[in-house]
N, C-alpha and C positions, 0 to 999 in steps of 0.2 A: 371585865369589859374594858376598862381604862387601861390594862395593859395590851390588852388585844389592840386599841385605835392608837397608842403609842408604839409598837411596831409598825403597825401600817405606815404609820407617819415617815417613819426609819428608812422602810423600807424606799415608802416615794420618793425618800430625798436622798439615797442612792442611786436609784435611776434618774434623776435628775445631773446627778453628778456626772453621768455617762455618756452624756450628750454634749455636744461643744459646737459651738454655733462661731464658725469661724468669720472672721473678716475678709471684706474684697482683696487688702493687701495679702492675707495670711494665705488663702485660695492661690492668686498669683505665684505667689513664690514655691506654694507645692507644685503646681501647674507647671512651673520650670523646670523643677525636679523632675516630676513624670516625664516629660518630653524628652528627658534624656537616658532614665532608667526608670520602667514603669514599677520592677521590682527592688528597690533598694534594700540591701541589708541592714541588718542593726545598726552596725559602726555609721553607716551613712546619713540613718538617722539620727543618731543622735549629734552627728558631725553638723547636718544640718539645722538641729536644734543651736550649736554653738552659733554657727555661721550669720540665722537670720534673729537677731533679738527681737522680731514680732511675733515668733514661734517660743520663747522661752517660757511662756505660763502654758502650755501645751505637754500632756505628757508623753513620750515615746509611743506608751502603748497606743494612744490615742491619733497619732498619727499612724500608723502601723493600720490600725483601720482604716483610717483614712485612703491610703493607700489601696487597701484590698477592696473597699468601695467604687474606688475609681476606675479600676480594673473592671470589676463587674458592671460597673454601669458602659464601662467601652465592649465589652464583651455582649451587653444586650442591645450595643448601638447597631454593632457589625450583624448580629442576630437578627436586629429587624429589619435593616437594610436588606440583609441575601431573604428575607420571608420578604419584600416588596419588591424586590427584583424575579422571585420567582412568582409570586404573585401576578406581576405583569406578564409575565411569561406565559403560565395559564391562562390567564384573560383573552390574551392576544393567539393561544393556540385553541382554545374555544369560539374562539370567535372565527376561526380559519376552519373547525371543524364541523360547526354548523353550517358555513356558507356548501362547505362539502357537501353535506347531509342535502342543502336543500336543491345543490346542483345533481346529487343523487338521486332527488324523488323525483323533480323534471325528469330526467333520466331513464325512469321507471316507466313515469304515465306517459311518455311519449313514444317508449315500447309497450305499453300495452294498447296504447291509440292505434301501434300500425299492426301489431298483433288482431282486436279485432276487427283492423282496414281489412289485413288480408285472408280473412275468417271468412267475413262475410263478401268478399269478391271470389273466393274460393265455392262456396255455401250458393249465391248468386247465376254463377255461368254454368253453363252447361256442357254436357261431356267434349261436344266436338268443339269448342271453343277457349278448352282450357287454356293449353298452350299460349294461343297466342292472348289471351287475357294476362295470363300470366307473364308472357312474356312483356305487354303492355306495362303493367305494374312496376314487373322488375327495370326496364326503362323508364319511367315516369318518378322508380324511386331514384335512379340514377340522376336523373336531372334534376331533381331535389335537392344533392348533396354534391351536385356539382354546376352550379346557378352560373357560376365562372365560365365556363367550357362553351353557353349559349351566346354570350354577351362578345361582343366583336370586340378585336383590339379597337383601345383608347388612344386621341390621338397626345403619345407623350412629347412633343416636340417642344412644348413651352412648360411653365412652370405650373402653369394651371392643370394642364395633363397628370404630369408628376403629381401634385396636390393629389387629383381625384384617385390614384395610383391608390396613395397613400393611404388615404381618409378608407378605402373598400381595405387594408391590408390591417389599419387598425381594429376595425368594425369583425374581420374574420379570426384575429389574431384575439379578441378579447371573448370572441364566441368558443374559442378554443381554452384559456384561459380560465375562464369563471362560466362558461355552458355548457353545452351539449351538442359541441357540434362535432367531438371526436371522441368516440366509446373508449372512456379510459379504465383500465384497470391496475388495483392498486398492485405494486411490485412485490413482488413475497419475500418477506423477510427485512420489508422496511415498513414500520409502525410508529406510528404519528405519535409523537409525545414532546414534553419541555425538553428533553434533555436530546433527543435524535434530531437528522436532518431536517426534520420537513417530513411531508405529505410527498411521496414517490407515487407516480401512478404512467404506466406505460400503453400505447394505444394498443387497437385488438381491432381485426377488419378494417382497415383505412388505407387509404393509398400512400407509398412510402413506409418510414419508421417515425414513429413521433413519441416523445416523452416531455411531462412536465412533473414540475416539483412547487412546494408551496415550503417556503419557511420563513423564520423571524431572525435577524441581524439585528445588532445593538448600532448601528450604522444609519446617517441621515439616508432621503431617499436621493440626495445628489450625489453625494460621495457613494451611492450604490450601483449609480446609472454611471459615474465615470468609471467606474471599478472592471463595470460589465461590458461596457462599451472597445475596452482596452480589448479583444480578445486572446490576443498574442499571450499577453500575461497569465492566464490562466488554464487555455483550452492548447493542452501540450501537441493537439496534431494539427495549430495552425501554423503553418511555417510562414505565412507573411497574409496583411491587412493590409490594403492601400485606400485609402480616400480619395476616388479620384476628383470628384467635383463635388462643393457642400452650397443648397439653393436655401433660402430663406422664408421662413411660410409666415404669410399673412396674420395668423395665429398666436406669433412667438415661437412656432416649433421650425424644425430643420429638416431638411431633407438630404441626406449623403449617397450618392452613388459610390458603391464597395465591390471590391475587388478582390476576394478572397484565396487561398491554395492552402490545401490541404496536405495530409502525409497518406500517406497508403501503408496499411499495417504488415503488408507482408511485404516480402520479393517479388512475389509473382503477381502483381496486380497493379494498374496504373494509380496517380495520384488523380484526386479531386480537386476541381477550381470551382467558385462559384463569384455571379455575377449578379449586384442583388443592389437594390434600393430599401436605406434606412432610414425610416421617421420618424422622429424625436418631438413627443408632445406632451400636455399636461390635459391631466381632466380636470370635470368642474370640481371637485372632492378633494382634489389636491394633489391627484397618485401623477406619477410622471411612467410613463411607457414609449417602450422603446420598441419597434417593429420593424419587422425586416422580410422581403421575399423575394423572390429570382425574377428577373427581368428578361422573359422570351418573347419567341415570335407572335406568342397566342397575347402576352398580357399589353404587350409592348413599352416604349422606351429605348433609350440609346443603347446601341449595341457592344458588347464587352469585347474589351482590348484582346488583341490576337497571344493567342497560349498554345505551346506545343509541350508534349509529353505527358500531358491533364486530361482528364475527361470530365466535360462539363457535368456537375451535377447539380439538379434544382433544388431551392429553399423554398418549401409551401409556408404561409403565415405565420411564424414564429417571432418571440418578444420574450421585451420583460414587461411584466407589471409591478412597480415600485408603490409601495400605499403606506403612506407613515402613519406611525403607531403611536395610539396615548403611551404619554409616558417617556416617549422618545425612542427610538429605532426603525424600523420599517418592517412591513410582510412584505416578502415576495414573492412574486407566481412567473416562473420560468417555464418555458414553452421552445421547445428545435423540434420540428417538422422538416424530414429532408428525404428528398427521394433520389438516392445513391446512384440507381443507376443499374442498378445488381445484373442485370441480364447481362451485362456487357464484361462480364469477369465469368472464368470458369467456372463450373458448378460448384465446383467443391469447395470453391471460396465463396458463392452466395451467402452463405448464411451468416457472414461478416458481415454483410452491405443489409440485411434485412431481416435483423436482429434491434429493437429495438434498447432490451436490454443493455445490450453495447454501447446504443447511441445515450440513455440514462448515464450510467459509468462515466462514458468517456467527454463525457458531452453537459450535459444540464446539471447531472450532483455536482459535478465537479467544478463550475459555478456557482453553484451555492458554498461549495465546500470551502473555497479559495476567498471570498467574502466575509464567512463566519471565521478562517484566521486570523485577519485581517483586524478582523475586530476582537478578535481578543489578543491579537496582540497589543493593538492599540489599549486597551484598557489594561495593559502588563498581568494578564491571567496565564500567559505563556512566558516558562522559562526556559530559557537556552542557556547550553554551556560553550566552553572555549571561547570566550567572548567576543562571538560572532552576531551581529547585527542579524535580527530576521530579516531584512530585503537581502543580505547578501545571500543565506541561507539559501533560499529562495532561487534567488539566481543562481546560483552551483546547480539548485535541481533543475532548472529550466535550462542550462547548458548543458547538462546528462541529457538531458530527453531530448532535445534538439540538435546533437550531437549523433544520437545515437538515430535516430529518424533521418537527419542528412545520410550518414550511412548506408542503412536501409533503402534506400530510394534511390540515391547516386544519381543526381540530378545535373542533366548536361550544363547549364548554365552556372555550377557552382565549379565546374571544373573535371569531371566525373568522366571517367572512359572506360570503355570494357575491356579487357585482357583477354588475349586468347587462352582456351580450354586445353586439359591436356587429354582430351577426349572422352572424357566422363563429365557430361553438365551437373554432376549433383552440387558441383561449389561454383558460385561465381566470386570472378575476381574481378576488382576495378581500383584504378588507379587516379589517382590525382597529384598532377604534375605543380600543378600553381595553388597550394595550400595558401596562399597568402589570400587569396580571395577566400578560400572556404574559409578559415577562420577566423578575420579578421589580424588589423595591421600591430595589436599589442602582441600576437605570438611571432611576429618574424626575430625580431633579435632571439629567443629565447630555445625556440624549435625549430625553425625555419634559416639556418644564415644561408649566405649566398655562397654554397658548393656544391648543387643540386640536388635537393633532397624532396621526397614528396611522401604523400598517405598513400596508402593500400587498403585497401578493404576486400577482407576474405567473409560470405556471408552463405546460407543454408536455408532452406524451411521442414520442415516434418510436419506430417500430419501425426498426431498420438491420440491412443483410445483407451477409454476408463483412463485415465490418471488426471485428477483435478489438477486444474493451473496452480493456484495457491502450493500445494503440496508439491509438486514439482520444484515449480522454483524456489518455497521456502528451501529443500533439500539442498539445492543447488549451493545456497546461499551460507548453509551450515557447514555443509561440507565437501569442501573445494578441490580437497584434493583426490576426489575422487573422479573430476573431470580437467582439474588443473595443472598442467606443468610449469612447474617453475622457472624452468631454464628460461620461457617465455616470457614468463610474465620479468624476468630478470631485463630480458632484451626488449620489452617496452620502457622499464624503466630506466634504464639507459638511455634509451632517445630523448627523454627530456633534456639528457644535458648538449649542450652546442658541438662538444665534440666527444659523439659518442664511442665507445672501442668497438672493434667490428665483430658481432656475434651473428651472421646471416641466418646462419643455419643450426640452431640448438639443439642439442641431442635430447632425442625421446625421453620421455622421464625424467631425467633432470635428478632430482636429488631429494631425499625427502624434506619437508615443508611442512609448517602449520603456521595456522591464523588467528590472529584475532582482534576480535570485533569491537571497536570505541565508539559508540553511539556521541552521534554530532545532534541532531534536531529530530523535531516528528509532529506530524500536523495535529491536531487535536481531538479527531478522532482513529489518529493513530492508523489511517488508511495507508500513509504515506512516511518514508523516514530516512532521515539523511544518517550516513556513518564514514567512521576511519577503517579501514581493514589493516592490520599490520602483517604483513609474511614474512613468515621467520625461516631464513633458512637453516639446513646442518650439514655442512660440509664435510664429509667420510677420508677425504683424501686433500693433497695439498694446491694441487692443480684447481680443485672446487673453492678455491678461498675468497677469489676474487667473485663470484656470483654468490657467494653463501652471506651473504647480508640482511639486514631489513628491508622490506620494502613495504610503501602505502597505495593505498588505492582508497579513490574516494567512489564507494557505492550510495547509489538509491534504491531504494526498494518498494515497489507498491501493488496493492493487491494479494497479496501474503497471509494473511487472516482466513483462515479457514473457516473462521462461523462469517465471515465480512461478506457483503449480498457485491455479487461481482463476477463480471464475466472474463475480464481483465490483470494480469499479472506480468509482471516485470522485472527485473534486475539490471543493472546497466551500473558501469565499474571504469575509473579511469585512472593511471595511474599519476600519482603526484610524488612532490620530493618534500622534506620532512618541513622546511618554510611554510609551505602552503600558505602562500600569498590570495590576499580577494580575486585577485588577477593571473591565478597562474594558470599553466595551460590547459585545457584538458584536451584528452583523446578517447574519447567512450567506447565499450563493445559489451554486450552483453546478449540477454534472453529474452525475447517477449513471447506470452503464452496466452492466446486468445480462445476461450471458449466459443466451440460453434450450440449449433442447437441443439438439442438431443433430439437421435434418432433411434428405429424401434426396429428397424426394417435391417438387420443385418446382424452377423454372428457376432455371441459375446465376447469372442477370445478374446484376451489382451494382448495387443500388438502395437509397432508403431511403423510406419509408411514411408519413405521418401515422397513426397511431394509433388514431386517433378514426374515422377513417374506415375502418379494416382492422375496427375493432370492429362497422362500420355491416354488413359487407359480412356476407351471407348464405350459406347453403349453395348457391346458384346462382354465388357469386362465386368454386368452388372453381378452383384453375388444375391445368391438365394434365398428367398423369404419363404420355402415352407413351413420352417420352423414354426409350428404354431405355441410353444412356449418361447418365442423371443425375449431379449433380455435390454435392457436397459444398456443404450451403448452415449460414452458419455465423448466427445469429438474436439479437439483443440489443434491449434497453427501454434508451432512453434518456430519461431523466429532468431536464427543465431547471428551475428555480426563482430567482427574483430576487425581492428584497424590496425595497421604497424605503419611506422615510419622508417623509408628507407633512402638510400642514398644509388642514384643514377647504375652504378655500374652491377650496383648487388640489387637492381628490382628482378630480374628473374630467379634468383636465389631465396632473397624474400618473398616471392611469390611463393614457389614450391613448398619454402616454409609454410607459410599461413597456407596455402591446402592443405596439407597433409596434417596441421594441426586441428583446423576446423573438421575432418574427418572424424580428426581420434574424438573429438568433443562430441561430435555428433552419436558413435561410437558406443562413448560412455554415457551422453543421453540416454539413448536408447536400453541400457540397460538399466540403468537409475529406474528409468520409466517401469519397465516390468518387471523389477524387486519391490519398486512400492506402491504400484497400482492396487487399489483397493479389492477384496475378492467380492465385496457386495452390490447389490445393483446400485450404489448410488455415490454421491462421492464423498459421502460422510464417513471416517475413520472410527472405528471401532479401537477397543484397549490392545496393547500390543500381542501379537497371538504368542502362544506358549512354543518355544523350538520343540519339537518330538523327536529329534530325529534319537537313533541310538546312541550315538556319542555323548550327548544332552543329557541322557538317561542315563549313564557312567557315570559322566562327569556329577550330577548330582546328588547319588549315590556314595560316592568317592568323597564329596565335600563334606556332608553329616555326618562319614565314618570319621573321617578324621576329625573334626570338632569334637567326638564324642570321645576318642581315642584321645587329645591334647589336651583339651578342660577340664574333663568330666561330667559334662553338662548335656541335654541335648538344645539343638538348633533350632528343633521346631517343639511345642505343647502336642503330646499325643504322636509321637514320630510314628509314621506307617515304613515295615519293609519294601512295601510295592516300590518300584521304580516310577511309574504314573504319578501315582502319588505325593512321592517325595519331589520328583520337578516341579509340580503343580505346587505346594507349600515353597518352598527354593522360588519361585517364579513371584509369586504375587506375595513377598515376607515384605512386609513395610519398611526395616534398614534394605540400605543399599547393602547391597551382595557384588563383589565385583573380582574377578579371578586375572591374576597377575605369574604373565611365563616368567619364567629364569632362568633365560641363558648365559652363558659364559659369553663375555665381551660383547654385549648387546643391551641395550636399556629396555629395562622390562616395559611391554604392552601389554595393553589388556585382552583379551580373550572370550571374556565371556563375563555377562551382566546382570542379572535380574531385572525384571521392570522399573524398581525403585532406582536401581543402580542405571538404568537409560533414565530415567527423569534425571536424575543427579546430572550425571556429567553432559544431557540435551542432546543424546546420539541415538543412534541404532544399531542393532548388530551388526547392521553392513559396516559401518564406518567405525564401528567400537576401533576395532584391530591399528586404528589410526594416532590412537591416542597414547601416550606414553605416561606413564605413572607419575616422574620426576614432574610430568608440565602441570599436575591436578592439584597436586600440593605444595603449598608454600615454605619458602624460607625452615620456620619451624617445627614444621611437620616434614619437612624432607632431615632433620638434623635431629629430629625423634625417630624416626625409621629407621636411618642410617646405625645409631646407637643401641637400638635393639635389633638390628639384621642377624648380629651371630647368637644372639637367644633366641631369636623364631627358628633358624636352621639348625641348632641344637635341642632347645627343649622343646623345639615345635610348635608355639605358640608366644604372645604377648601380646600387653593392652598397652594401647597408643593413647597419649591425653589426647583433651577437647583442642579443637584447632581451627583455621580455616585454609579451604581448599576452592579452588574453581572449575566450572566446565568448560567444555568443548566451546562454549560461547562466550568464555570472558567473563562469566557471572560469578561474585563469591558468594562461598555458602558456608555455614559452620557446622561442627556435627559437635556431640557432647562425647564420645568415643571411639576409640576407631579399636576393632580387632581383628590381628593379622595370624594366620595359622598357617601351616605346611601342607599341601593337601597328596596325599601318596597314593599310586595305583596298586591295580590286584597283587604288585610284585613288589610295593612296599618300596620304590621308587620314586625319588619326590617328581612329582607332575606338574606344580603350580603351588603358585601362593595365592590363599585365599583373603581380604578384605571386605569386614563388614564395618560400613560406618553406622554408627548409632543415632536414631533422633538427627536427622541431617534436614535443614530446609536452610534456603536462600535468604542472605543478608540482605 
């Protein structure tokens, strides 16, 4: 027993020993430490043992803990932190979802009120009296939800008019807001959570298009309302905001008469202006709101400054509601209410101007979206590389898109004239003589000197069916040279310099070319994203030496996301020189690709349109709806634009040019379009389908004999004879599979892929043929090939070490092996060399 309480003893006054109860000073001086390496090695410690003699009764180890304590204890700070940031998160999006909920059951009982209003006025009248009972109701409902339309103009001539203007615009605008005064439905495939936009909800039966959004910013609610108020800054199809007159309310709020113009997404369709009174107040809660609505003959108010080539369109009660949040940031509830105007554009552009979806996208997320970077950049959750400032970021993309919209639009007052046709309208040309006004005074020295030189603008529209926007223009985007000539893009990049060499006229084709892709920036839900393109050229002959160079282009790209909820995609591309100054110039041209609505009423084929000519075609040219299995037809505007810069004596030369370029583009659109339109009804992509054709079925045949014949080994577990078979195992084999020709005096391309092998280098069989063996692999993998080329064509086969290689998009990847075989036809004739990388995924 006495030896038993004699260990215990031992024992406690070992754990006693283990503990050290350090000093303020002793704290301090590790505290120093940490802040400069929170990991110090050995030698450091015990350096720092020498260094502080109030550490020297301290033992290493003991410090060493020390150390790993203080790590853990910062490690549970950051922990709790991101659990009370997210914490507030949910609070503040429960809280946003109950007000939902309860603006949903109003909602409910006040359809079920006029449900059994009009039950029992149904139930009520009697046979000869329906009608017009009915028709009473249905008037009596109109004037219920249109109380405005009774009420005679106000008189706004003083400020008190304006006031009362206001006070009815807030009052409609918050019943829109947080009520029920507009049937909203939520947008499919936007679901409320911490981590998504907001609450997306689109209207349904209402006059005009209207959309709102609800979300949470880490952002005061003043810095949200200046944010929002800019609109220039953020809503890319406003090409200008003027404040004409700002009156003062009695209240502390403001009242701005605004003057707005908008872009028009196609060619074929005039731009929008709007002329609207804005009210800037505070509630009693604290929220600050911002409301805004069109000023006509019915509501009245001063009349909007004289506009030509605009068509007025009206703003019904749209705002912000700004509501700050415990904890610090704000919700907010955005609301655009706008009625376009639609009847006054051709049919087949309707569905642009009365799509509310569009006006979501283009319009309200995209306010929200521009706010939520805002703040995270501000709290540096956003990194960027090239060490570019996010406002400058920013501004390169806000000069692509407003770049590429001036274009589109060719706006008499920026300087814009028409060109005559060479008798075919499908291309319009326009010219601008006086660039110095379109693009401002920092580009004259640099693109602009004084020996007459001006913009051209060669531009297109297409209608396309079945082929999702996103997938199109991703395509686009990938692979360039399937719509690009280089000689061109050589002779934009030329014009950047002051005195360029004269190429008017570029020969077709041009030379081959590849790209690639140096990602610059990308918003944060990655909707949106800024890049470098490099094109490379290869000069065959010695006359080609002088255009076979690099050249950059600075793209933007948004809407691209194939799972991304959006009706909207784009690409827009301008060429820079390798400086790329904050200030350098741009000259944009690219794609925009607007989803219309689906329609049901017309054949499935996949086809695509000219434009101009669907515009031509009359009520005789409608097509047939017997079909009573009609098929899912999916409808988009596609929008082309190129600009060149030329010099007085060669603008008819560059003209000619740039049509007959935008042709060929058009051209190769159109085929793009119906190789990779989807064959299902919707425009979701299924895995890539298996090639059948016969040669497919050789070829893969041919590859397993020969592996089996070179190795000893087989290719697949359980090899079948069938032909079906063996392409179907060859198709979906998890190593990349990738078949490489061998010609004399030609650099091997690839031919042919397997699935894994298109995941690998991010291509398709269309564009496979584009890529060249030498560009995929690097340095030491091209000088590992090279050393075993005369054993693969002798013994037939060899294994390649582990390496890295890249795709088609500049991405590296590493594989643990690569194996290269001969592959010989029925006549024992070599046919191709085969490439299987092993265990391949992206670095």
């Amino acid at each position: 027993m006495a030896a038993a309480l004699n260990s215990k003893h031992q024992q406690q006054q070992m754990d006693n020993n283990k503990y050290v109860r350090y000093t303020p000073e002793q704290v301090e001086a590790l505290e120093r430490v940490y802040n400069e390496c929170p990991k110090p090695s050995s030698l450091r410690r015990q350096q720092l043992i020498r260094e502080c003699p109030i550490l020297c009764n301290i033992e290493p180890k003991q410090i060493k803990v020390w150390f790993q304590n203080r790590r853990c204890r910062e490690k549970q700070r950051k922990e709790s932190f991101r659990l009370q940031t997210v914490n507030r998160k949910l609070s503040a999006m429960n809280k946003l979802l109950m007000e939902e909920n309860d603006r949903l059951q109003k909602q409910v009982s006040h359809l079920v009120y006029e449900n059994g209003y009009m039950r029992q006025q149904l139930q009520s009248s009697s046979a000869t009296t329906t009608d017009n009972s009915c028709e009473s109701v249905v008037m009596s409902g109109q004037q219920q939800q249109n109380p405005a339309a009774q009420q005679p103009p106000k008189d706004a001539s003083s400020p008190a008019g304006l006031l009362a203007i206001a006070e009815e615009t807030l009052a409609q605008f918050l019943s829109k807001a947080t009520g029920t005064a507009v049937d909203w439905v939520q947008m499919i495939g936007m679901k409320p959570g911490p981590d998504s936009i907001g609450i997306v909800a689109v209207s349904r039966n209402c006059s005009g298009v209207a959309a709102r959004v609800c979300g949470l910013v880490s952002l005061e609610p003043t810095k949200v309302a200046e944010i929002l108020k800019d609109r220039p800054s953020w809503f890319r199809d406003c090409r200008c905001l003027d404040v004409v007159s700002v009156i003062p309310t009695g209240n502390g709020g403001t009242i701005e008469l605004v003057y707005m113009q908008t872009y028009a997404p196609t060619t074929l369709a005039a731009a929008r202006d709007f002329w609207t009174l804005r009210y800037t107040t505070s509630l009693e809660d604290g929220s600050l709101v911002i409301c805004e609505r069109s000023l006509t003959s019915t509501i009245g108010g001063p009349s909007a400054p004289p506009s030509s080539g605009f068509a007025r369109a009206e703003m019904l009660p749209s705002g912000y509601l700004i509501r700050p949040c415990e904890g610090g940031g704000s919700i907010i509830h955005i609301v655009d209410h706008v009625d376009l105007d639609a009847w006054s554009v051709p049919e087949v552009l309707r569905p642009l101007y009365e799509s509310s979806k569009i006006l979501a996208q283009k319009m309200t997320v995209a306010g929200l979206r521009h706010i939520r970077q805002i703040a995270q950049e501000s709290s540096g959750e956003v990194q960027f590389g090239g060490g570019r400032q996010p406002a400058v970021l920013r501004t390169f993309s806000q000069r692509l898109c407003r770049g590429f919209n001036d274009a589109v639009n060719g706006f008499v007052d920026d300087g814009w004239s028409l060109l005559g046709s060479d008798g075919v309208e499908d291309v319009t040309i326009m010219v601008n003589s006086s660039p110095n006004k379109y693009f401002g005074s920092q580009y004259n020295a640099a693109m602009f000197p004084n020996i007459g030189r001006g913009v051209l603008c060669a531009k297109a529209s297409m209608l396309l069916q079945n082929v999702p926007p996103a997938l199109l223009v991703r395509f686009l985007r990938e692979h360039r040279s399937e719509w690009a000539d280089y000689g061109i893009d050589a002779y934009s990049a030329a014009c950047l310099k002051a005195s360029p060499y004269g190429v008017p006229c570029p020969r077709a084709g041009g030379f081959p070319s590849s790209h690639v892709i140096l990602p610059l920036a990308h918003t944060v839900e990655h909707e949106e994203f800024l890049e470098v393109v490099r094109l490379e050229g290869h000069a065959f002959s010695p006359e080609d030496m002088a255009l076979a160079r690099d050249m950059y282009l600075l793209q933007l790209g948004n809407g691209l996301d194939e799972n991304a909820v959006g009706s909207c995609a784009q690409l827009v591309f301008a060429p820079i020189d390798e400086s790329f100054a904050d200030d350098a110039p741009l000259l944009p041209s690219g794609f925009r690709v607007i989803q219309l609505d689906p329609k049901t009423d017309g054949p499935a084929a996949t086809r695509t349109l000219d434009l101009a000519s669907t515009l031509e075609v009359g009520s005789g040219g409608a097509r047939s709806t017997s079909d009573a299995d009609s098929t899912y037809n999916l409808r988009s505007v596609l929008t082309i634009a190129f600009q060149f810069t030329f010099e007085n004596h060669l603008r008819e030369s560059v003209a000619a040019m740039a049509r007959q370029y935008v042709r060929s583009v058009v051209g190769s659109v159109q085929r793009v379009a119906m190789a990779i339109a989807p064959t299902g009804l919707g425009p979701q992509l299924g895995p890539k389908s298996i090639p059948g054709s016969p040669e497919a079925l050789t070829l893969a045949r041919w590859i397993c004999r020969s592996y089996r014949v070179y190795t000893g080994g087989e290719l697949f577990q359980g090899d079948s004879q069938t032909g079906d078979a063996v392409l179907k195992q060859l198709w979906h084999h998890s190593d990349a599979i990738l078949c490489c020709s061998v010609k004399n005096n030609a650099s091997p391309v690839f031919t042919f892929a397997n699935q894994a092998g298109l995941d690998m280098l991010e291509t398709t069989l269309v564009a496979l043929q584009d890529i060249m063996l030498e560009k995929i692999l690097d340095e030491s993998g091209r000088k590992a090939l090279f050393s075993e080329f005369a054993k693969i064509m002798q013994q037939g086969f060899a294994y390649l070490p582990a390496g890295i290689c890249v795709s088609s998009m500049g991405r590296p990847l590493s594989y643990e092996q690569a194996v290269a075989w001969k592959v010989l036809d029925d006549d024992d004739l070599n046919h191709c060399l085969t490439f299987m990388f092993v265990n391949w995924s992206f670095v």
